[in-house]
C-alpha positions as CSV (number, residue, x, y, z in Angstrom):
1,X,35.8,136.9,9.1
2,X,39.2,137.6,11.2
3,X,36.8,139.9,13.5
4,X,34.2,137.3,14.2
5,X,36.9,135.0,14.8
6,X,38.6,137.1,17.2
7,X,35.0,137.8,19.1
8,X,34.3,134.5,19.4
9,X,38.1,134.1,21.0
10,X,37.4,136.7,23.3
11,X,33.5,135.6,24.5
12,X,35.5,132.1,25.1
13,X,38.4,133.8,27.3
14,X,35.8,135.6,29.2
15,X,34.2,132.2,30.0
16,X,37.4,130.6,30.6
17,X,38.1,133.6,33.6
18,X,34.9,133.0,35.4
19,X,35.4,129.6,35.6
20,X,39.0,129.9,36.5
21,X,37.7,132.7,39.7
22,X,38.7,135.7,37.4
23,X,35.7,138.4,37.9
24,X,34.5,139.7,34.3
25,X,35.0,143.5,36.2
26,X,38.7,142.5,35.6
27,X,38.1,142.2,32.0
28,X,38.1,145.2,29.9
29,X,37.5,146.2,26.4
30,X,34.8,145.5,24.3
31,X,34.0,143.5,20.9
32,X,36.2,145.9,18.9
33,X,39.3,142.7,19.5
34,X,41.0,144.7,22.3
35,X,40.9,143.5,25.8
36,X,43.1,144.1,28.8
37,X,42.9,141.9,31.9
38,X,44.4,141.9,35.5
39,X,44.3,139.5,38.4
40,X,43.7,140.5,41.2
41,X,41.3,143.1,40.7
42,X,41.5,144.4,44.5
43,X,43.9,145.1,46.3
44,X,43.1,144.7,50.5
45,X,44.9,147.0,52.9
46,X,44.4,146.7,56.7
47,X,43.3,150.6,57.3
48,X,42.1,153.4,55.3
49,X,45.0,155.5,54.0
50,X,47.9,152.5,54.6
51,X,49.9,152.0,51.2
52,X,48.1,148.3,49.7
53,X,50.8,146.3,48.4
54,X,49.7,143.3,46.0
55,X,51.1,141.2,42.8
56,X,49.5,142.2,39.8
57,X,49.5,140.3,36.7
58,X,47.7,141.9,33.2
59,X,47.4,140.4,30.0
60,X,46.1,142.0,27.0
61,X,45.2,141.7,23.5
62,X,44.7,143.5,20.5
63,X,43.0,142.8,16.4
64,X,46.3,143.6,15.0
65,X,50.4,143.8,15.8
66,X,51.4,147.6,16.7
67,X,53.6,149.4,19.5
68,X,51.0,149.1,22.7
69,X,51.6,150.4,26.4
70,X,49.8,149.9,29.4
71,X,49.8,153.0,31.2
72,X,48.3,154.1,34.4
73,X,45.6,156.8,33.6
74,X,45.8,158.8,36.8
75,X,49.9,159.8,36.8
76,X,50.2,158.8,33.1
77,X,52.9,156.9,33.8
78,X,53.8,153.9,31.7
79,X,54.0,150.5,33.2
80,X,55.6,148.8,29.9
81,X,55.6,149.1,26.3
82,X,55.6,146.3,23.7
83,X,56.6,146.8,19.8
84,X,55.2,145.0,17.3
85,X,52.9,142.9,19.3
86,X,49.5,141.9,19.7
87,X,49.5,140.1,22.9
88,X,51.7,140.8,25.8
89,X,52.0,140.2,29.7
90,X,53.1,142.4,32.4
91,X,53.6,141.5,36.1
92,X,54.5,144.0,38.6
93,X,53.8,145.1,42.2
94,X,51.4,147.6,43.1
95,X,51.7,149.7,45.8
96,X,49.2,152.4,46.1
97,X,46.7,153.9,49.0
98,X,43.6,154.4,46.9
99,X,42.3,152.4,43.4
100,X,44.0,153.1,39.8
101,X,42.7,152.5,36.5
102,X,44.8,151.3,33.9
103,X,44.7,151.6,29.9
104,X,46.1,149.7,27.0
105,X,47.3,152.5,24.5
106,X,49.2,152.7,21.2
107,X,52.5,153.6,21.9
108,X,52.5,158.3,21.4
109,X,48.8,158.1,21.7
110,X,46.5,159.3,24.8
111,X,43.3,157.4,23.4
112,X,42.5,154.1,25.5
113,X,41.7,151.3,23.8
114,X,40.5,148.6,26.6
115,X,41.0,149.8,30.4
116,X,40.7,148.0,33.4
117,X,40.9,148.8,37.6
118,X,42.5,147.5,40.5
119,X,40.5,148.3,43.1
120,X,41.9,149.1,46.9
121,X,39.6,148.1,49.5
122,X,40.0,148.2,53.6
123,X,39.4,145.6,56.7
124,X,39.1,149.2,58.7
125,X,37.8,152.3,57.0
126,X,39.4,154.5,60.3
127,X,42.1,154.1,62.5
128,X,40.9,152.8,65.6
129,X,42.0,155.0,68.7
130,X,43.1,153.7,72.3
131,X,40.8,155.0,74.4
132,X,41.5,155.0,78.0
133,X,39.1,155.9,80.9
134,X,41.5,158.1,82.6
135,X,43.9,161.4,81.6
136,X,47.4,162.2,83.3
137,X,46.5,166.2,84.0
């Protein structure tokens, strides 16, 4: 009964994002009660190859309290780590030249439970170069 609950919670979040401009590609996880969401989910950088600098915010959730981190899958780095929780909210600033997904794990454990990407995206996919109609010989 706590799992239907906790669907039903989640179907209702999901419907509360897209209303509120949140895409449902932010929103990861499936019906197992663990979910992970960021906002933004892109991350716009002028040109191709230029470092994308942006404000992230994640939430996530899981069925039950345990030690969770959200880790970036790529590096395996972790952003933060929570004990004894089953909600938790991490804001930080992300500065990277190409997309990164991120996971939701136990804390020891490599297994992702809900993941989620941030997505970096370009005005210019080259460098535009000056181009005069003369040369100094």
């Amino acid at each position: 009964m706590k799992i239907n609950f906790i669907k039903k919670a989640m179907l209702l979040a999901a419907g509360s994002l897209v209303l509120s401009g949140v895409s449902l590609t932010a929103l990861a996880g499936d019906l197992s009660g663990y979910s992970l969401v960021t906002q933004p989910s892109k991350c716009i950088s002028l040109n191709r190859g230029l470092v994308c600098y942006q404000k992230v915010r994640m939430h996530w959730v899981s069925p039950a309290a345990d030690d969770y981190c959200i880790v970036q899958v790529q590096t395996g780095a972790t952003q933060k780590c929570w004990s004894r929780q089953q909600s938790g909210s991490l804001v930080f600033e992300f500065a990277e030249t190409d997309s990164r997904q991120y996971a939701l794990r136990k804390r020891n454990t490599d297994e992702n439970l809900a993941t989620v990407q941030i997505e970096v995206k370009w005005v210019y996919k080259r460098r535009r170069k000056d181009h005069f109609g003369w040369k100094v010989f």
